[in-house]
MMTF fields as JSON, N, C-alpha, C and O atoms, coordinates in Angstrom:
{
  "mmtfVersion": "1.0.0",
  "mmtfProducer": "UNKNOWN",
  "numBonds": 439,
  "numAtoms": 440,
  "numGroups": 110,
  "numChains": 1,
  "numModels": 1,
  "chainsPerModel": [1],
  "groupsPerChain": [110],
  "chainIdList": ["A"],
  "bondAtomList": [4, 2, 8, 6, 12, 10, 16, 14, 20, 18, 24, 22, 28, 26, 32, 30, 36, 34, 40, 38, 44, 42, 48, 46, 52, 50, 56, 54, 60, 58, 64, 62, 68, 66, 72, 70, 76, 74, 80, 78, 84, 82, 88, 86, 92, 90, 96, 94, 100, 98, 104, 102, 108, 106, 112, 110, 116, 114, 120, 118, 124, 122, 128, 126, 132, 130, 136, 134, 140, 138, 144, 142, 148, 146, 152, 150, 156, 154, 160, 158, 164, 162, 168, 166, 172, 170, 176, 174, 180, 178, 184, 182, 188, 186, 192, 190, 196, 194, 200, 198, 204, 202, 208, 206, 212, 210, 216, 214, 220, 218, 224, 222, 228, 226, 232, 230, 236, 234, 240, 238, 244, 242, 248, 246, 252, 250, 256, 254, 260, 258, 264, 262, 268, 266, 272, 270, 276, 274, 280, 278, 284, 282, 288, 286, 292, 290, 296, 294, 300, 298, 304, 302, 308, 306, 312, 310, 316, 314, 320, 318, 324, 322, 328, 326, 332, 330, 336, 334, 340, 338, 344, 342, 348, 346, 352, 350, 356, 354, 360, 358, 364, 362, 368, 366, 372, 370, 376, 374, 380, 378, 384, 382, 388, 386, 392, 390, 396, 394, 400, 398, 404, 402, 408, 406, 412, 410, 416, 414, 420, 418, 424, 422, 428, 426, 432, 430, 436, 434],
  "bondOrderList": [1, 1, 1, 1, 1, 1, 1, 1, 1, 1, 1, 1, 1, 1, 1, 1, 1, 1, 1, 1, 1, 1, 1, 1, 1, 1, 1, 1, 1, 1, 1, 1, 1, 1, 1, 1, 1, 1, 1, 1, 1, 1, 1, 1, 1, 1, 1, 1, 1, 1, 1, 1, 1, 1, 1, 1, 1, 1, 1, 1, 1, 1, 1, 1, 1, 1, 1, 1, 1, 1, 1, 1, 1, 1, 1, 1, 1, 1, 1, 1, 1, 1, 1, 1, 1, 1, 1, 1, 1, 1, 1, 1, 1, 1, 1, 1, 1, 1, 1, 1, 1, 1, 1, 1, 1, 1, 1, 1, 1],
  "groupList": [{"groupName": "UNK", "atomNameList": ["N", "CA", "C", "O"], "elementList": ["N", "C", "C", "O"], "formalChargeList": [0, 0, 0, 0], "bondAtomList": [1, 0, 2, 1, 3, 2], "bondOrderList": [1, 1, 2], "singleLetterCode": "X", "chemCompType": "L-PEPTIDE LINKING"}],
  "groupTypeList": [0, 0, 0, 0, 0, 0, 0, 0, 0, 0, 0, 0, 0, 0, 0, 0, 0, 0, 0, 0, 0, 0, 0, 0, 0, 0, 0, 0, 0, 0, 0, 0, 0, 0, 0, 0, 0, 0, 0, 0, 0, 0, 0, 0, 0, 0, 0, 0, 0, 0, 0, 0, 0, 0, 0, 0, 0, 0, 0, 0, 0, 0, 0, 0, 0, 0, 0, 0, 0, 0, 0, 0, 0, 0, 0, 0, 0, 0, 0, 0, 0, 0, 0, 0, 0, 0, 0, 0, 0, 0, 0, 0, 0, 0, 0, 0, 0, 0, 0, 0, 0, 0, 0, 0, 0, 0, 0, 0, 0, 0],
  "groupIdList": [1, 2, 3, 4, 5, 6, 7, 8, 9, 10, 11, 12, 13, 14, 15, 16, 17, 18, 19, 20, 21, 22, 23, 24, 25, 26, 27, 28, 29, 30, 31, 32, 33, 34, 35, 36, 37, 38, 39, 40, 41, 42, 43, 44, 45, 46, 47, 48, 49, 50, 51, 52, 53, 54, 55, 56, 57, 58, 59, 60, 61, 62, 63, 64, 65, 66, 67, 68, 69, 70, 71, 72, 73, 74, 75, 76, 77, 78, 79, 80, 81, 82, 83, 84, 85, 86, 87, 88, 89, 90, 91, 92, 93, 94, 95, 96, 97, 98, 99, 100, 101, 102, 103, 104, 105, 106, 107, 108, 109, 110],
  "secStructList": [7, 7, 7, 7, 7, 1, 1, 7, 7, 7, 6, 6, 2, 2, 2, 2, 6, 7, 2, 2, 2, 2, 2, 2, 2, 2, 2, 2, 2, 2, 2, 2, 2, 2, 2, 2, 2, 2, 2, 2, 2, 2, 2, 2, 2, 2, 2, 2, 2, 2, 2, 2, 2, 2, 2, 2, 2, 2, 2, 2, 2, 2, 2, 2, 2, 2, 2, 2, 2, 2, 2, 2, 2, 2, 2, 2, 2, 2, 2, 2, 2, 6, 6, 6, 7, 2, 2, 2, 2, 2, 2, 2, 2, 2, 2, 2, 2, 2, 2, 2, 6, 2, 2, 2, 2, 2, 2, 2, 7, 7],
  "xCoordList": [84.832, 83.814, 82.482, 82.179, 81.63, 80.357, 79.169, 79.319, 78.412, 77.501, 76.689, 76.701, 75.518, 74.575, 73.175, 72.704, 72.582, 71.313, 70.298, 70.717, 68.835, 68.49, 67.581, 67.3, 67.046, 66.098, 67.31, 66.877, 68.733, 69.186, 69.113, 68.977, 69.173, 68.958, 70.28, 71.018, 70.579, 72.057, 72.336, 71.644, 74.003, 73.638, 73.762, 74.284, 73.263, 72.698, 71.002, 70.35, 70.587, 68.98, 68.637, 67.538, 69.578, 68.801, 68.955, 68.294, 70.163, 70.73, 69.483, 69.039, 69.246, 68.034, 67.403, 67.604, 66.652, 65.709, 65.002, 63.925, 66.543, 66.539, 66.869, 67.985, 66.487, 66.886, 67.51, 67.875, 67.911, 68.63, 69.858, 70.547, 70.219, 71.31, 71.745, 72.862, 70.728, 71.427, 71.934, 72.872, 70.877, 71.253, 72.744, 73.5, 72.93, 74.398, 75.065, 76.214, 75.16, 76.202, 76.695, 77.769, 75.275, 75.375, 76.466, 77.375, 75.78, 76.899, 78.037, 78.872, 78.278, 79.505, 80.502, 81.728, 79.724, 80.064, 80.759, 81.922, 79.8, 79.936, 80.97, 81.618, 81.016, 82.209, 83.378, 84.271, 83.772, 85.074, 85.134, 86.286, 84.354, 84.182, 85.107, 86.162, 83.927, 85.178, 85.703, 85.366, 86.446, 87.919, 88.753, 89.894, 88.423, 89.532, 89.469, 90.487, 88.784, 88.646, 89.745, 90.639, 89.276, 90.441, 91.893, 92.761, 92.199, 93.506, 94.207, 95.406, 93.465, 93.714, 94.322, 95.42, 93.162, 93.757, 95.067, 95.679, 95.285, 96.525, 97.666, 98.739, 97.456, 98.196, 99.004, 100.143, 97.887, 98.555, 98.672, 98.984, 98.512, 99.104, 100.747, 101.734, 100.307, 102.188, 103.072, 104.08, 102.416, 103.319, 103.914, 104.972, 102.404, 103.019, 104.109, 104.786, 104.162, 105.259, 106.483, 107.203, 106.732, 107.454, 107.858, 109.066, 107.499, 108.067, 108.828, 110.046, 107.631, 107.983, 110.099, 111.102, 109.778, 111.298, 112.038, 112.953, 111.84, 113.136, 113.162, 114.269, 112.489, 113.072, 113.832, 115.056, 112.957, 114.22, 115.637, 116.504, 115.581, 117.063, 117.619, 118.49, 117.361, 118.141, 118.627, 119.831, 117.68, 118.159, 118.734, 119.459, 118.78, 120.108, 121.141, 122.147, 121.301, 122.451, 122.91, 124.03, 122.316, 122.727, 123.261, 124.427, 122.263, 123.38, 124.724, 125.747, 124.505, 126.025, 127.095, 128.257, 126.895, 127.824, 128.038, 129.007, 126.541, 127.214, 127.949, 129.175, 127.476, 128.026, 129.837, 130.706, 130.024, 131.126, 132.317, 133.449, 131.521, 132.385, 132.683, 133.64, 131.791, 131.425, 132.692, 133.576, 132.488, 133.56, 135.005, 135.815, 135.31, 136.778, 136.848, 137.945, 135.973, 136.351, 136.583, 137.397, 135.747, 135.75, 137.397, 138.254, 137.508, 138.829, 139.975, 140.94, 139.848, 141.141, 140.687, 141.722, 139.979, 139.664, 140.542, 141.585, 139.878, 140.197, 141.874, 142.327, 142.468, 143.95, 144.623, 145.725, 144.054, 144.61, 144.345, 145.352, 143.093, 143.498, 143.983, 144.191, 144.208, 145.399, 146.627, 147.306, 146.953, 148.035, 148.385, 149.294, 147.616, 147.583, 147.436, 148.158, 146.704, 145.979, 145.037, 144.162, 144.665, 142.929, 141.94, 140.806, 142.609, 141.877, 141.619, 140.49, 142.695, 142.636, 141.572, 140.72, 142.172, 140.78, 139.567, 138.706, 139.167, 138.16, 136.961, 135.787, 138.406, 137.582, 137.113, 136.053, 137.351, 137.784, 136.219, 135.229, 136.229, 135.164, 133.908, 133.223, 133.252, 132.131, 131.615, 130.49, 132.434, 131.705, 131.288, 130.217, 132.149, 131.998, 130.616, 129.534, 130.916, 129.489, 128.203, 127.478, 127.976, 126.957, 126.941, 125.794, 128.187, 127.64, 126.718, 125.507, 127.326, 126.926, 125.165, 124.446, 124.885, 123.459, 122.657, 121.469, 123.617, 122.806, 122.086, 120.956, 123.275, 123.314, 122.565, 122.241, 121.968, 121.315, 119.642, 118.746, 119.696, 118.59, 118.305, 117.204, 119.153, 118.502, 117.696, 116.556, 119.082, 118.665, 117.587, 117.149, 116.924, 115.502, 114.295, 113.363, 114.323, 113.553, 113.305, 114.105, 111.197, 110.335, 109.98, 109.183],
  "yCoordList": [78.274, 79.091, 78.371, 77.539, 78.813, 78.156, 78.894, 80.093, 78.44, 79.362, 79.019, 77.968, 80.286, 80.673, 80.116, 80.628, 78.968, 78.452, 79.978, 81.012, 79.817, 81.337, 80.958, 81.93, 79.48, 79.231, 79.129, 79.228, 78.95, 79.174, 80.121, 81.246, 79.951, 80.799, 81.633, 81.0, 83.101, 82.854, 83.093, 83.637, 82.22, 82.524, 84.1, 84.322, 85.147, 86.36, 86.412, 87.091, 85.476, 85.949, 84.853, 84.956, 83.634, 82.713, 82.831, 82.064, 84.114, 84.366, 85.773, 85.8, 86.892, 87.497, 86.632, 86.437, 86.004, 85.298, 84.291, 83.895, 84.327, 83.899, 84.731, 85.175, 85.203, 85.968, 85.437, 86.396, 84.011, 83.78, 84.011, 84.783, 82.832, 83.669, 85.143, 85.622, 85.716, 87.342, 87.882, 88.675, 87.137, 87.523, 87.117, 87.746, 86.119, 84.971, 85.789, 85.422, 86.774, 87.046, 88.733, 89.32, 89.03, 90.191, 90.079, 90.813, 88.611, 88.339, 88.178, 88.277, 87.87, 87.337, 88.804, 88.813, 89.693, 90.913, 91.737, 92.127, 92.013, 92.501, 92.505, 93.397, 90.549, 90.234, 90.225, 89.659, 90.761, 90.921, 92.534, 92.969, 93.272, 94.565, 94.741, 95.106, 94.249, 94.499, 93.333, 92.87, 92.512, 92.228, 93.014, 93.191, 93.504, 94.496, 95.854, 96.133, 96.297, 97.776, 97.304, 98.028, 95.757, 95.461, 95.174, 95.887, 94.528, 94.699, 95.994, 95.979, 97.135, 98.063, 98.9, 99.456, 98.872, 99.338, 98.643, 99.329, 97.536, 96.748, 97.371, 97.714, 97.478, 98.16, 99.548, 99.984, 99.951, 101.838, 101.841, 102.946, 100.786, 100.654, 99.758, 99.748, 99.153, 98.332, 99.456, 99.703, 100.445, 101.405, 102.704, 103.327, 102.726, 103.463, 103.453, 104.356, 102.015, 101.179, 101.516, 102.017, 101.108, 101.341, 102.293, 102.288, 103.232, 104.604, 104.805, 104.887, 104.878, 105.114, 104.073, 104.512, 102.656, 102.111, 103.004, 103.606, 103.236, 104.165, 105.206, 105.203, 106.124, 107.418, 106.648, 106.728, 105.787, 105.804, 104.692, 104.307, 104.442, 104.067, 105.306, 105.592, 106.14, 107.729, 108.087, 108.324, 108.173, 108.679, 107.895, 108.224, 106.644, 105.442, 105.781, 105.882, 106.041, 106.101, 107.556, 107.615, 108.273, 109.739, 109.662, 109.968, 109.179, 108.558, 108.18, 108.633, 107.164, 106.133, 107.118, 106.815, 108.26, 109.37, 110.354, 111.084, 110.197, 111.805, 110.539, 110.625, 109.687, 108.471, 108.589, 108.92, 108.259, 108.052, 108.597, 108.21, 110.03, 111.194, 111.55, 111.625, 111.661, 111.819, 110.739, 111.091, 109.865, 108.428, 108.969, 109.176, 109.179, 110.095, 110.826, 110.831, 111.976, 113.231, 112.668, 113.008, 111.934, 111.771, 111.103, 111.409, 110.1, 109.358, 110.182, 109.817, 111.783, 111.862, 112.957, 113.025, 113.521, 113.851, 113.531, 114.088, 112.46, 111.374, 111.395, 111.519, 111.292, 111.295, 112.322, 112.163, 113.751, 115.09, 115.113, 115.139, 115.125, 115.421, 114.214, 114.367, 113.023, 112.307, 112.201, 111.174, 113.465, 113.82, 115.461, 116.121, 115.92, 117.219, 117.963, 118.946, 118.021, 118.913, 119.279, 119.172, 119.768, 119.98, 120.647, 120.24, 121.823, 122.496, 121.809, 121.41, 121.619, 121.043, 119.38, 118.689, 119.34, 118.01, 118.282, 117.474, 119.78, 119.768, 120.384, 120.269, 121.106, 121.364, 120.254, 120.682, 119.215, 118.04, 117.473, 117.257, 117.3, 116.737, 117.056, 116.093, 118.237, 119.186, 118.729, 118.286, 118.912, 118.544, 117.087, 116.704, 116.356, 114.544, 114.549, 114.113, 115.149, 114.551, 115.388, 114.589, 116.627, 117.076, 116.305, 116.082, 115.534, 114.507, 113.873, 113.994, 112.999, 111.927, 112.246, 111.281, 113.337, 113.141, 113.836, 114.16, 113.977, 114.359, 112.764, 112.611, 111.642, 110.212, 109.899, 111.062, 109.555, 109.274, 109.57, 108.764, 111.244, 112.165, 111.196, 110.657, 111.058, 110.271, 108.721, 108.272, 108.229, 106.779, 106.415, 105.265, 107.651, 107.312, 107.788, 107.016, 109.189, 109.671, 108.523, 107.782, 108.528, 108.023, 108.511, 107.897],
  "zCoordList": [74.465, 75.068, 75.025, 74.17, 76.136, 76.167, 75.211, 74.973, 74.857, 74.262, 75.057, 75.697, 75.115, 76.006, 75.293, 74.277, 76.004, 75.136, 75.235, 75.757, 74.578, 74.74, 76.132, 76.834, 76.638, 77.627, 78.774, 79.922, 78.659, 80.036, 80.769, 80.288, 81.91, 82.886, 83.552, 84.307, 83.256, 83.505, 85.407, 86.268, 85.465, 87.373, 87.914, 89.007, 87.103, 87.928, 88.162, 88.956, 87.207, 86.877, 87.911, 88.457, 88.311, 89.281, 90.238, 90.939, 91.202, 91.927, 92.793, 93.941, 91.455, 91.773, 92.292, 93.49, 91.745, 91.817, 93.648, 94.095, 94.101, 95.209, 96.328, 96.059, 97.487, 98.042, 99.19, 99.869, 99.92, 99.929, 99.945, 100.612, 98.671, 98.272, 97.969, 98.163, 97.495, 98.017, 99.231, 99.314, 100.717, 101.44, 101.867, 102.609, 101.324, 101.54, 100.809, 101.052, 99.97, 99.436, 100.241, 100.375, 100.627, 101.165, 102.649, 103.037, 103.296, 104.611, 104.473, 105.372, 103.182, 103.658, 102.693, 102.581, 102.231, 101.821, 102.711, 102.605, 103.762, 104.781, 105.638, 106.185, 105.653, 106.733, 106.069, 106.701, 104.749, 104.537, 104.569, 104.537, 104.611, 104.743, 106.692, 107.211, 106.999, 108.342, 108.44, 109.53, 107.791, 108.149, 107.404, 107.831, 106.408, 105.801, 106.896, 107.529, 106.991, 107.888, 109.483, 109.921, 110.157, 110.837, 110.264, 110.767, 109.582, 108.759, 108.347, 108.068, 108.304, 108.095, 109.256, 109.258, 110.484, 111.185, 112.175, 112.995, 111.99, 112.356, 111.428, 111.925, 110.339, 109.297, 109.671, 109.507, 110.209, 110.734, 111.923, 112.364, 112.912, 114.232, 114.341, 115.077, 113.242, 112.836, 112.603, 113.265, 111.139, 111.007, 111.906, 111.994, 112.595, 113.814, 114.63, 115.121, 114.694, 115.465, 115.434, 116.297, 114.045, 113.468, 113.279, 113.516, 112.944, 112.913, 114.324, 114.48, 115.503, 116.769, 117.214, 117.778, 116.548, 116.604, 115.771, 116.334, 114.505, 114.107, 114.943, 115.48, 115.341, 116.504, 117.517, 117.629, 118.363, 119.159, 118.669, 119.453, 117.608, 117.093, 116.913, 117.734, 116.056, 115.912, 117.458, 117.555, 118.94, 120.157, 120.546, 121.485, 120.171, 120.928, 120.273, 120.976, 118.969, 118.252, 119.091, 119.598, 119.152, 119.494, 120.848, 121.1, 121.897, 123.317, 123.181, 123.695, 122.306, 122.406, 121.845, 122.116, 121.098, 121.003, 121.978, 122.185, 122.753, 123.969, 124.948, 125.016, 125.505, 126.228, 125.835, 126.641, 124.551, 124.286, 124.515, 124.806, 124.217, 124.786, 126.316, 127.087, 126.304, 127.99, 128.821, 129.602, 128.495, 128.832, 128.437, 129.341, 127.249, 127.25, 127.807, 128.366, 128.186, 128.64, 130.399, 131.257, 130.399, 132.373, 132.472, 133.301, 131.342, 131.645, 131.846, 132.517, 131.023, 130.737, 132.113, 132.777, 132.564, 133.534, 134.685, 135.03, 135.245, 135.859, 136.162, 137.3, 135.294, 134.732, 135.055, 135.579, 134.79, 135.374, 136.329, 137.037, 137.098, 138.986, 139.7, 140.904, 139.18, 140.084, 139.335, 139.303, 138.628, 138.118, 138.69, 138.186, 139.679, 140.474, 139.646, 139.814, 138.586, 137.819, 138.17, 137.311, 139.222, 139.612, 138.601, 138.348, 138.025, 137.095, 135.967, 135.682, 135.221, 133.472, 134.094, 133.535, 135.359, 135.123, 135.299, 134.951, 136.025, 136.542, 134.917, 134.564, 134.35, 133.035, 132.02, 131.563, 131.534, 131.276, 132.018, 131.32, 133.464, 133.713, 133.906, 134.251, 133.792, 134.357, 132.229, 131.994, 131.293, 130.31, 130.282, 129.813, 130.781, 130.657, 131.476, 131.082, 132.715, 133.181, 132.082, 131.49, 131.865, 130.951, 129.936, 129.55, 129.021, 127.765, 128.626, 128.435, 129.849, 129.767, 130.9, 131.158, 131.274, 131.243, 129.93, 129.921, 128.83, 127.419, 126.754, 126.291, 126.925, 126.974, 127.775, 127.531, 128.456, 129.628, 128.982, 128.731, 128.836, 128.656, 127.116, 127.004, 126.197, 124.994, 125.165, 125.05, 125.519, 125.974, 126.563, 126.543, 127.303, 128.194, 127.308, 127.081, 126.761, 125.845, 124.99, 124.418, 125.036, 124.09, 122.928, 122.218]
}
């Protein structure tokens, strides 16, 4: 450790002393003042982001299930009225198409 002579001058009393350097310390005070206040708000516009990507991962995931269905139901659809089933296909397909603009309706939703 240093010891403090009693005629030194310590660097707050020479720092007063100059105003100057106060003002130099004040600028450059300042300018980390707003770069943090910008960092910050990059901060809660990232997380925003982010958040906003997980929702629509949850509504993609949720499409690719009405989609999925929708796709069986039309197939087997499909299958009964050129199997002269008109009805059992027609029931079969009136839901396939509603999955698949539930799919559609997710997949686009922001």
């Amino acid at each position: 450790m240093r010891k403090k002579i009693s005629n030194e001058k310590s660097f707050v009393d020479e720092i007063a002393e100059n105003k100057t350097a106060i003002q130099m310390v004040l600028d450059s005070h300042q300018e980390i003042e707003k770069e943090n206040k910008s960092l910050k708000r990059k901060i809660d516009k990232l997380s925003s982001n982010v958040e906003k990507n997980e929702e629509k991962k949850k509504n993609n995931q949720l499409a690719l299930v009405f989609v999925t269905f929708a796709n069986i139901s039309i197939s087997f659809a499909v299958n009964f009225i050129t199997d002269d089933k008109i009805n059992t296909g027609l029931i079969l397909f009136v839901p396939g198409v509603i999955l698949m603009a539930m799919g559609l309706y997710f997949s686009l939703k922001d």
